[in-house]
N, CA, C and O atoms as a MOPAC input file, in Angstrom:
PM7 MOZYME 1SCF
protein

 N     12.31300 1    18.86400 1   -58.66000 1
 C     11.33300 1    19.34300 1   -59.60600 1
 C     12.03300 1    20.23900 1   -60.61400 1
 O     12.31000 1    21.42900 1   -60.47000 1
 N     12.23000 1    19.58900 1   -61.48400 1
 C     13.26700 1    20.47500 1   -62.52600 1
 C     11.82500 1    20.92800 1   -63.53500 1
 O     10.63600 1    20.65300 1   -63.37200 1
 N     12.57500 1    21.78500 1   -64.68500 1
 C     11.94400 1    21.93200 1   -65.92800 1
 C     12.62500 1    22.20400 1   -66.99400 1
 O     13.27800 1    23.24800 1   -67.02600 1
 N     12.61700 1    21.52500 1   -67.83100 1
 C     13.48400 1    21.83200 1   -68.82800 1
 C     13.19700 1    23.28400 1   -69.52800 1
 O     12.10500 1    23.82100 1   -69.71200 1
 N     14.85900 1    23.88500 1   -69.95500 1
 C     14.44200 1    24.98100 1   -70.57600 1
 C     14.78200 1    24.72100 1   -72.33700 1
 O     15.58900 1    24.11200 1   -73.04000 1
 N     13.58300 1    25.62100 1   -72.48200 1
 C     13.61100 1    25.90300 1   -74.22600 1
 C     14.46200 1    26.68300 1   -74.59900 1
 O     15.20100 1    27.27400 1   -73.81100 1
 N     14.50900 1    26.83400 1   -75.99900 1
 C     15.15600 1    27.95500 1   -76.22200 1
 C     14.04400 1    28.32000 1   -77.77600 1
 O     13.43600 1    27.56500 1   -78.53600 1
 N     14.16500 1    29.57300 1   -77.72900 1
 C     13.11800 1    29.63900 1   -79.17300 1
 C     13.54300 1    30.74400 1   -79.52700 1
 O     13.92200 1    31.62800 1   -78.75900 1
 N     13.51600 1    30.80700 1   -80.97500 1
 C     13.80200 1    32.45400 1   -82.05200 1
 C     12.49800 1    32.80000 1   -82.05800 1
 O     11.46700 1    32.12800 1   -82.06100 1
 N     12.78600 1    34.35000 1   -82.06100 1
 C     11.32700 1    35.43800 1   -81.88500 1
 C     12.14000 1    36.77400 1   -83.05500 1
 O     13.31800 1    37.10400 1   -83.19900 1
 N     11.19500 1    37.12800 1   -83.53800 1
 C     11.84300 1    38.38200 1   -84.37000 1
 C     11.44400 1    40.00800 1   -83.26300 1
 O     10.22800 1    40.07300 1   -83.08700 1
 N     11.99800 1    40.86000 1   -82.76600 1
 C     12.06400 1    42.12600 1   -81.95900 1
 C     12.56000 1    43.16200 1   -82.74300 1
 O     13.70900 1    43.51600 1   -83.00500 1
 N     11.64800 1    43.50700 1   -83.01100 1
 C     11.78200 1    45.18800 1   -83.62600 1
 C     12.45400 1    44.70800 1   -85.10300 1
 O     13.26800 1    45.46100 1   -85.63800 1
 N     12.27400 1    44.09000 1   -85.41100 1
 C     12.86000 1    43.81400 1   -86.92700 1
 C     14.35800 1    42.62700 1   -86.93600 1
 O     14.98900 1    42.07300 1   -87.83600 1
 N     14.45600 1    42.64600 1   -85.37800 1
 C     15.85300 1    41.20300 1   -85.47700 1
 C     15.87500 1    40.36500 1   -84.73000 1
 O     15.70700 1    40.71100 1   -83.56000 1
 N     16.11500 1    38.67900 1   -85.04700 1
 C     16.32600 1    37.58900 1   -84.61700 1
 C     16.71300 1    37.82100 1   -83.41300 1
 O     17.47100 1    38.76300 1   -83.18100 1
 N     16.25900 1    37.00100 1   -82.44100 1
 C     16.92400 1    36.99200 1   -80.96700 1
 C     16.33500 1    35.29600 1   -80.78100 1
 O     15.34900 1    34.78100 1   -81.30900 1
 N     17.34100 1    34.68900 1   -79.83300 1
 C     16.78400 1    33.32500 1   -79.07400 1
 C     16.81000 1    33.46200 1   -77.44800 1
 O     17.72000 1    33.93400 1   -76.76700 1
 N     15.70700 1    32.98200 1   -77.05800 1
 C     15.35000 1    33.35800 1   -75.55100 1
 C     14.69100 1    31.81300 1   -74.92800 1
 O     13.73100 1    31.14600 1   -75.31400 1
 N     15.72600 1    31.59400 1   -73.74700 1
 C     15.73300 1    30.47000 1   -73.05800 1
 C     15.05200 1    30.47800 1   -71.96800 1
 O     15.53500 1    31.07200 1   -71.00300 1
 N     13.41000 1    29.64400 1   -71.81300 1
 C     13.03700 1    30.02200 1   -70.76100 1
 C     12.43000 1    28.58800 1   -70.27000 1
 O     12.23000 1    27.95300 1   -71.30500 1
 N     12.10100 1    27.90800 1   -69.29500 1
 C     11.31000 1    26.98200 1   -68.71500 1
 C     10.32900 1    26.81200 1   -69.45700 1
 O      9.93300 1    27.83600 1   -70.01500 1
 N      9.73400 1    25.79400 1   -69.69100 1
 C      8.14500 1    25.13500 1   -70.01700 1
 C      6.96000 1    25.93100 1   -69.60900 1
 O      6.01500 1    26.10600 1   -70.37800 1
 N      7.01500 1    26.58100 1   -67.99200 1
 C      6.05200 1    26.18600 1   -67.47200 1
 C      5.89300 1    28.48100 1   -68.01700 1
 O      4.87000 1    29.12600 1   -67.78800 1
 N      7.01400 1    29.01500 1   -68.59500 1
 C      7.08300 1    29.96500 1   -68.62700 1
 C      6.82600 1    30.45400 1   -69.93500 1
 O      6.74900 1    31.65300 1   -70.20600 1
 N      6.64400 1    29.17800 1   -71.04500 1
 C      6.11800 1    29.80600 1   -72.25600 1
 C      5.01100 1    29.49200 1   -72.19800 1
 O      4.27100 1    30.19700 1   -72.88400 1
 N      4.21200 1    28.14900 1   -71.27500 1
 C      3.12400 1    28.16000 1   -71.52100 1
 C      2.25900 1    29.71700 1   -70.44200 1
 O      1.03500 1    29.77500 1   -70.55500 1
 N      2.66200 1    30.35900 1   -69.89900 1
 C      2.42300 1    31.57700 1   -69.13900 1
 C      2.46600 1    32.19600 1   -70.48000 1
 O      1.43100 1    32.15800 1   -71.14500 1
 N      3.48300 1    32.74100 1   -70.95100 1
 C      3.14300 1    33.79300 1   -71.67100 1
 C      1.98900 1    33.20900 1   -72.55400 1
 O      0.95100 1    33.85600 1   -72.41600 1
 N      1.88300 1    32.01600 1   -73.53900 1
 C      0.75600 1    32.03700 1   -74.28900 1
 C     -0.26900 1    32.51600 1   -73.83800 1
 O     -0.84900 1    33.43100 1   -74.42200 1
 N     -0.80500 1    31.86400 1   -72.42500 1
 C     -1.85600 1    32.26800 1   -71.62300 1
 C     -2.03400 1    34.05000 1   -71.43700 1
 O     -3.11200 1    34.63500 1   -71.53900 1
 N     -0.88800 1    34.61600 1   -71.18400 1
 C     -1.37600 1    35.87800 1   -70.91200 1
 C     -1.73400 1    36.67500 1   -72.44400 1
 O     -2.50000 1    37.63800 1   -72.46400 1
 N     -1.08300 1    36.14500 1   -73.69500 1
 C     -1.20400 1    36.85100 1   -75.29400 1
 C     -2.31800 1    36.45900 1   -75.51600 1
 O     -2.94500 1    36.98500 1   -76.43500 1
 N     -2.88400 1    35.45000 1   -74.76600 1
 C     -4.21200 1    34.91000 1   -75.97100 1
 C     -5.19500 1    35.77100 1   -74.87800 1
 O     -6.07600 1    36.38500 1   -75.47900 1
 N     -5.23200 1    35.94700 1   -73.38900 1
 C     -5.77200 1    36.96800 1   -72.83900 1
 C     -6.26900 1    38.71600 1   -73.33200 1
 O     -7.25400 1    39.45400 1   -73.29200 1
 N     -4.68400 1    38.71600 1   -73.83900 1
 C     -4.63700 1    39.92700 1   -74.31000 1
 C     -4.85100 1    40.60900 1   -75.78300 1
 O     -4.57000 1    41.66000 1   -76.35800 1
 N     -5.59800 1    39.22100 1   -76.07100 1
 C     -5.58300 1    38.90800 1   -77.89500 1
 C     -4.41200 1    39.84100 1   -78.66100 1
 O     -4.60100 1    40.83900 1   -79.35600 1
 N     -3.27800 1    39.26300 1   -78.34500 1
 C     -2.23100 1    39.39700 1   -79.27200 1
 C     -0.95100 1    38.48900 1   -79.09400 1
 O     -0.64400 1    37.83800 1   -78.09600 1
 N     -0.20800 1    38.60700 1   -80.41300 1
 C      0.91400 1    36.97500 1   -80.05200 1
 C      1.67200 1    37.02700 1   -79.09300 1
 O      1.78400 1    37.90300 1   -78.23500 1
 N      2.27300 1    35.96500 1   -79.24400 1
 C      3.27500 1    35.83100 1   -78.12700 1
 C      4.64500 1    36.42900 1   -78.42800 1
 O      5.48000 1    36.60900 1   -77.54200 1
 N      4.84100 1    36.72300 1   -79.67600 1
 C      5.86500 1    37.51200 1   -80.29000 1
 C      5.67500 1    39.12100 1   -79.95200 1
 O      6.67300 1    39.82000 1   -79.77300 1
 N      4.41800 1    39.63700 1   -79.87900 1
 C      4.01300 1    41.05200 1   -79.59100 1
 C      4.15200 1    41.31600 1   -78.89000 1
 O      4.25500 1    42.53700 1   -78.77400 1
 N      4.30400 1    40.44400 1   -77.66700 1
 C      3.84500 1    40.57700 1   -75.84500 1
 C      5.22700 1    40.26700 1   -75.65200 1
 O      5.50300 1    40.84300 1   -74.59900 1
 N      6.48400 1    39.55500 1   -76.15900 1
 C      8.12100 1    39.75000 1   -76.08200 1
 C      8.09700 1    40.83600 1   -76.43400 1
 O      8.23600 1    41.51500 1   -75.41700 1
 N      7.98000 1    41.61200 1   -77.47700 1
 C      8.15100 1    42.71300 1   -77.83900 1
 C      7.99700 1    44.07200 1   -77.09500 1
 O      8.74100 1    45.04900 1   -77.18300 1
 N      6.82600 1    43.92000 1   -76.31200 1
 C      6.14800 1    44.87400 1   -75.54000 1
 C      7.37800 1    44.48900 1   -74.53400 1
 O      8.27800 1    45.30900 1   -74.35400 1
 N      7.39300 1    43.10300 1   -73.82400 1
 C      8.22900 1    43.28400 1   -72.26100 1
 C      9.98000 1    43.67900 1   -72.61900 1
 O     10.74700 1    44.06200 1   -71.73500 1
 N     10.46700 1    43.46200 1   -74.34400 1
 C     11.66400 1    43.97100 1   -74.73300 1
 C     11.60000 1    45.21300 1   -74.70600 1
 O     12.70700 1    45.68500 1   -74.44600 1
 N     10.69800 1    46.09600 1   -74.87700 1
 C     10.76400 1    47.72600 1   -75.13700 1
 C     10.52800 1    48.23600 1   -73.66600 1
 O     10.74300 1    49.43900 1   -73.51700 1
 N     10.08200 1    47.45900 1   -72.43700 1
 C      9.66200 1    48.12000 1   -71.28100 1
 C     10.99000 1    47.57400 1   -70.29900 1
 O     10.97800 1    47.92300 1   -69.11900 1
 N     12.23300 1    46.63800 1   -70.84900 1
 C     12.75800 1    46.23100 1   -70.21200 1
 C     14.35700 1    46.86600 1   -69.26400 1
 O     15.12800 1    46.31100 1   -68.48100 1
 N     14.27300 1    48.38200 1   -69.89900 1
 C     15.73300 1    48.38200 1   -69.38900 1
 C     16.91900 1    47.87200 1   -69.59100 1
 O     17.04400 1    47.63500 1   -70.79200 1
 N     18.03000 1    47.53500 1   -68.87500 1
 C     18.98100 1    46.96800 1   -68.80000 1
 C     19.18400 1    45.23400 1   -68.46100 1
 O     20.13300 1    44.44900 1   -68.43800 1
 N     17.75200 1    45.17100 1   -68.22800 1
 C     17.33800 1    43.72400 1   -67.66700 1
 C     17.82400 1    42.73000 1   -68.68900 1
 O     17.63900 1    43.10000 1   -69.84900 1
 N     18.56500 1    41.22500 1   -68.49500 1
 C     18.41100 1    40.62400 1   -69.55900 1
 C     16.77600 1    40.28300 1   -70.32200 1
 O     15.85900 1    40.59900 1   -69.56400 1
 N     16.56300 1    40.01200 1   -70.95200 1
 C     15.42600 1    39.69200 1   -71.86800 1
 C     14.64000 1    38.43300 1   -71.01000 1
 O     13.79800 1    38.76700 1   -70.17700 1
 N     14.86100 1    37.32100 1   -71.17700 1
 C     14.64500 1    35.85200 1   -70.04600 1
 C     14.28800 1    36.48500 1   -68.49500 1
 O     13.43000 1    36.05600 1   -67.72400 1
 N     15.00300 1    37.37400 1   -68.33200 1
 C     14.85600 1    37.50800 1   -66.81200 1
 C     13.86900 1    38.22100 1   -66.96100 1
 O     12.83700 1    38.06200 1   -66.30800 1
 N     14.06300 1    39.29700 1   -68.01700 1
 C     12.68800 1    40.20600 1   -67.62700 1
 C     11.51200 1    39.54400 1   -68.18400 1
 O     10.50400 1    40.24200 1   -68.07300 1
 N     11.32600 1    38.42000 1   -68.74600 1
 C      9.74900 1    37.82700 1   -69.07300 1
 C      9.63800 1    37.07900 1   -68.04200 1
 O      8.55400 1    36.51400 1   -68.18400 1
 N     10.28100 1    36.61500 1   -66.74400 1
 C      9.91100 1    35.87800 1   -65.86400 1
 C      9.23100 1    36.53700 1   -64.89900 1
 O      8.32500 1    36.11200 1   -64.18200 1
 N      9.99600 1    38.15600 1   -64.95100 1
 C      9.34600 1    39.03600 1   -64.00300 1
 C      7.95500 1    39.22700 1   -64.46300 1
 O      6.93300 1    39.07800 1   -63.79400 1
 N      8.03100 1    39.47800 1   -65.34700 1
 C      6.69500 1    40.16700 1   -65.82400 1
 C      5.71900 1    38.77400 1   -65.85600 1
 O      4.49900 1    38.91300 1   -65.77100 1
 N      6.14600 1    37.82500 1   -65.94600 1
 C      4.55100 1    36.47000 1   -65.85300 1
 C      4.73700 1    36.10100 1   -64.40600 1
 O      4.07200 1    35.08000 1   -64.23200 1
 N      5.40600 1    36.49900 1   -63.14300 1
 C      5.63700 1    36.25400 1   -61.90300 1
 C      4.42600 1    37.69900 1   -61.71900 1
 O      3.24900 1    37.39600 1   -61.52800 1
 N      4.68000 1    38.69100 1   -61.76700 1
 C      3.95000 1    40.08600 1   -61.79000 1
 C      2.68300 1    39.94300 1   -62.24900 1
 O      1.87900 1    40.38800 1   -61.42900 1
 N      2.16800 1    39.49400 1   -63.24200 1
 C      1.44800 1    39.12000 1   -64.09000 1
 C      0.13600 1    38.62600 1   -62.75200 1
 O     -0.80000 1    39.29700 1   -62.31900 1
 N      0.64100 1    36.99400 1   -62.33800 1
 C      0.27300 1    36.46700 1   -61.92900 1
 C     -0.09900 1    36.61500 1   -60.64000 1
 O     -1.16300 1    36.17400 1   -60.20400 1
 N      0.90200 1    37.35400 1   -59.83000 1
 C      0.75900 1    38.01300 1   -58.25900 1
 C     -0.31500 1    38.89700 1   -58.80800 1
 O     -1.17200 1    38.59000 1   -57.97900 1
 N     -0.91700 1    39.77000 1   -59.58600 1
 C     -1.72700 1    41.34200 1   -59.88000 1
 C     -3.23000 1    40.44800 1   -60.09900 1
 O     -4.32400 1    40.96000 1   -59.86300 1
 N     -3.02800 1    38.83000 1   -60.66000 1
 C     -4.47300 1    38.21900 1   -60.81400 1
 C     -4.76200 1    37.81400 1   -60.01500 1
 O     -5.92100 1    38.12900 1   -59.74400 1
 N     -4.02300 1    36.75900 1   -58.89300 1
 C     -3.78200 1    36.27300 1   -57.63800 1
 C     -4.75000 1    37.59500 1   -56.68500 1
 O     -5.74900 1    37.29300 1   -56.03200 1
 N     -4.27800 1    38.86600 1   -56.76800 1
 C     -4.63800 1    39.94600 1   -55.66600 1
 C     -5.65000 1    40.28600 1   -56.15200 1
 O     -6.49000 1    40.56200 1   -55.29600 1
 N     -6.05700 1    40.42700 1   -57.39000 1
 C     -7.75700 1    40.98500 1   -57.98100 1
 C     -8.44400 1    39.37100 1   -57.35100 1
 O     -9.62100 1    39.46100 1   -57.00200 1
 N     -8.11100 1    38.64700 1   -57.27200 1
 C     -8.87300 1    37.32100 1   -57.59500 1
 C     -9.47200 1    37.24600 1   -55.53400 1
 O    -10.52000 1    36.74900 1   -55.12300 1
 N     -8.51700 1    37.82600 1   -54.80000 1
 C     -8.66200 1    38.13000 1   -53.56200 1
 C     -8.40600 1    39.21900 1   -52.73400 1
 O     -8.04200 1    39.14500 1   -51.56100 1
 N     -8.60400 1    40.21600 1   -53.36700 1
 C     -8.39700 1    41.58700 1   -52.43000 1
 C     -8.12600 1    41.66000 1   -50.82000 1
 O     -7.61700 1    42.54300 1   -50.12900 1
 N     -8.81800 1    40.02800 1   -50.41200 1
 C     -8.14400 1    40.23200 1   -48.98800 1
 C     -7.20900 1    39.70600 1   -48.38800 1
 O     -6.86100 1    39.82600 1   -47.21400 1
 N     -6.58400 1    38.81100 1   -49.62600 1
 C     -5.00400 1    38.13100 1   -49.24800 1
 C     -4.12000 1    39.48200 1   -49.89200 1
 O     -4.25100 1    40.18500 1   -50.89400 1
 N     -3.04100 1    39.42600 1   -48.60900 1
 C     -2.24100 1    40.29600 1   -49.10600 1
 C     -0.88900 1    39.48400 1   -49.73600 1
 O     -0.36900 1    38.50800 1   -49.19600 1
 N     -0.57700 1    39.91900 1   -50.61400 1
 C      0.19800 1    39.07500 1   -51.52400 1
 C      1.38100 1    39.63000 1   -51.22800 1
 O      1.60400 1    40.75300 1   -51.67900 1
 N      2.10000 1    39.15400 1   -50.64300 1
 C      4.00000 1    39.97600 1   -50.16600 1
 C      4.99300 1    39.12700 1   -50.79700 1
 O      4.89400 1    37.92800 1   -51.05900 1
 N      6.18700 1    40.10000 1   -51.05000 1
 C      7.40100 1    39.78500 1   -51.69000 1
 C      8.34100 1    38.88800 1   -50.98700 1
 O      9.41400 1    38.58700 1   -51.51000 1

């Protein structure tokens, strides 16, 4: 079960960057920006400024893996959702 990865230019804080991620991981982020009514460029932006030392790719996987475990656990308060 492969997925091909993309690669796409996003502008961050005023400069070009390209960020390579799986299919199944841009269609996540759309889903969570249009949630959050704002782009998908805003919501890189937000997980680039909260990211640390993290590469960029890695840290948007965390954060739509996170994302998804935090809806997963509201969605069932009595499954406990472990690492």
């Amino acid at each position: 079960m492969g997925f091909a990865v993309v690669k796409r230019s996003v502008s961050i804080a005023g400069h070009r960057t390209s960020i390579s991620l799986e299919d199944p991981f841009w269609a996540s982020l759309r889903e969570i920006a249009e949630r959050d009514r704002m782009s998908v460029q805003a919501l890189i932006g937000r997980i680039d400024a909260e990211r640390g030392d993290q590469n960029l790719s890695s840290a948007i996987r965390v954060f739509v893996l996170t994302d998804l475990r935090q809806r997963l656990e509201t969605a069932s308060p009595d499954r406990a959702v472990s690492a």
